[in-house]
N, C-alpha and C positions, 0 to 999 in steps of 0.2 A: 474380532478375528483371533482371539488368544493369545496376540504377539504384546510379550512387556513391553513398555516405550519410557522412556524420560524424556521428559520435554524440558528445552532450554531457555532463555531467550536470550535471544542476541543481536546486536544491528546486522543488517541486511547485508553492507558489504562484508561486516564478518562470516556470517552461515554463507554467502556464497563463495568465500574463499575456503571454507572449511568445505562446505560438500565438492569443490573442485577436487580437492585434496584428498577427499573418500575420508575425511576424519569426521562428521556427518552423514548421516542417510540420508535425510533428507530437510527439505522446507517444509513448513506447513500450508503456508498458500502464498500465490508468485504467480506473477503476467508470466509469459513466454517469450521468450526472445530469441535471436536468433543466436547471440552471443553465449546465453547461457543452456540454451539445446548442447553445444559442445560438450558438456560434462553432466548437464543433468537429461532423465526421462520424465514427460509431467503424466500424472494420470488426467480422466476427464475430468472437466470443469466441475470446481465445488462448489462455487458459488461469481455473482455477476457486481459488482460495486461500482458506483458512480466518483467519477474523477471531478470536486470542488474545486473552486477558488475561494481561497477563506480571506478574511479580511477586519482589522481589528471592530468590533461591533460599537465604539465608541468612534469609528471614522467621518468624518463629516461627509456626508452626501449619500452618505448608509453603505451597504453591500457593495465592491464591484462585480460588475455584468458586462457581459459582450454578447456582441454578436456571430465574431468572427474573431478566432486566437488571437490576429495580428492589433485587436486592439488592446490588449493587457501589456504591450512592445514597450510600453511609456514607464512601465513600473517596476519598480525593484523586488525581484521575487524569491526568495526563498525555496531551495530544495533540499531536499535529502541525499548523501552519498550513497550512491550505487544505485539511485533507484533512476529506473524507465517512466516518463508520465505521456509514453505512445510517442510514436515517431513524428507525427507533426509539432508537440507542444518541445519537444526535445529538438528540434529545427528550429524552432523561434526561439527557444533560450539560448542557444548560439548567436543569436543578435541581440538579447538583454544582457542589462545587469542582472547577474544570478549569484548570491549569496549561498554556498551549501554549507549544510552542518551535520553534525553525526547521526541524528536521528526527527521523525517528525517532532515530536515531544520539543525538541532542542527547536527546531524552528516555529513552532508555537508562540514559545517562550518569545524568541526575537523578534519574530510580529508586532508582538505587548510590548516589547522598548521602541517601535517605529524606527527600528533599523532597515526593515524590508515592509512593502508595502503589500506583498500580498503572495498567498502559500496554498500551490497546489496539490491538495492533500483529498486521500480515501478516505468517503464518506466514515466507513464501518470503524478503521483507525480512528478517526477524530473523536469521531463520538466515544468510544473506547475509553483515550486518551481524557476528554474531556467527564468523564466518570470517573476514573483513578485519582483524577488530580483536581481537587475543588478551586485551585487557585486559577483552573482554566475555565470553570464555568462559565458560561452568559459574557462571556466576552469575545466570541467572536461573529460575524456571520459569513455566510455562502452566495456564492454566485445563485442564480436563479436557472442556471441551467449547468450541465456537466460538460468537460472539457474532452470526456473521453469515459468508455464504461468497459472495466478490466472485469476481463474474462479469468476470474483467475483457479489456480489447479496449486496440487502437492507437487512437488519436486524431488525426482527422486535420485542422489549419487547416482552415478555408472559403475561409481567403485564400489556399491552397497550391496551385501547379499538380500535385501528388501527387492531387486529388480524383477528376479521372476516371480515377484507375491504380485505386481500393479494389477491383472485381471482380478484379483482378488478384493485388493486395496479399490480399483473401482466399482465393484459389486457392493461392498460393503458402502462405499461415496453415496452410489444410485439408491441405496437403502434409506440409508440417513437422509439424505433429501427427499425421498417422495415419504416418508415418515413425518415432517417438518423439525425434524431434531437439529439439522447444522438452522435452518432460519430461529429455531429456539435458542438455542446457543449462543447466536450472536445478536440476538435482543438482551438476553442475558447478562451480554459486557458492554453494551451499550443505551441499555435507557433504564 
């Protein structure tokens, strides 16, 4: 599109305190909610990622797995601040133990001391995460099915002169994806 960008990075409830504040344009990718419609506009979907349950891969009795949410109810889980993991698995952790930490990376980490038994994390993050950082490799695994699959989009300030570019900013999305360039990309940070 032409437009210079600098990219930051920063925990989640940070960039969404900052683009409340119009001190960001924008997110790069983020579920929707109904809380964060308030302040921000998302364009269309960029991509679809599967909601894990991760779990230390040295666990006795391997991976946990469910059937049904309510049966993860018995274990001490681990989340990230500020983040949404879908309106039903956020109803059930109001009846667990839930341990939150600054960022997924940090509750990783706490998994591997068996302070929490188990961490509802995006697929594309993990793998990500577990590529940066070799002291995560091979140690964890996943549920055998997803808890939730986030439809996720850009976010864009209310208070950003970026608002009137989204038809744009989506044309250029719809490009990159039927190109395969965001699915190259994000092989690229993750395997």
């Amino acid at each position: 599109m032409g437009i210079r960008t600098t990219i930051r990075m920063l925990p989640l409830k940070r960039a969404l305190g900052y683009a409340r504040e119009g001190r960001i344009d924008g997110i790069m990718i983020l579920i929707k909610t109904e809380e964060r419609s308030a302040y921000l506009h998302y364009t269309e979907p960029v991509l679809t990622v599967r909601g894990l349950i991760w779990s230390r891969a040295d666990r006795p009795g391997g991976p946990v797995h469910f059937e049904r949410l309510e049966d993860l109810r018995h274990y001490v889980m681990g989340a990230t601040l500020g983040y949404s993991y879908g309106q039903a698995l956020d109803e059930l952790m109001e009846t667990m133990i839930v341990n939150r930490a600054a960022s997924d990376y940090l509750n990783y980490k706490i998994l591997l001391t068996g302070r929490i038994d188990i961490f509802p994390g995006n697929e594309i993050v993990a793998k990500g995460l577990f590529k940066r950082h070799p002291e995560l490799r091979g140690k964890f695994h996943h549920s055998d099915r997803s808890f939730i699959e986030w439809v996720l989009h850009m976010g864009i300030s209310k208070r950003s002169s970026l608002v009137p570019l989204i038809p744009r900013i989506n044309t250029a999305l719809e490009e990159l994806k039927s190109s395969g360039k965001i699915l190259e990309t994000v092989r690229r940070f993750t395997e």
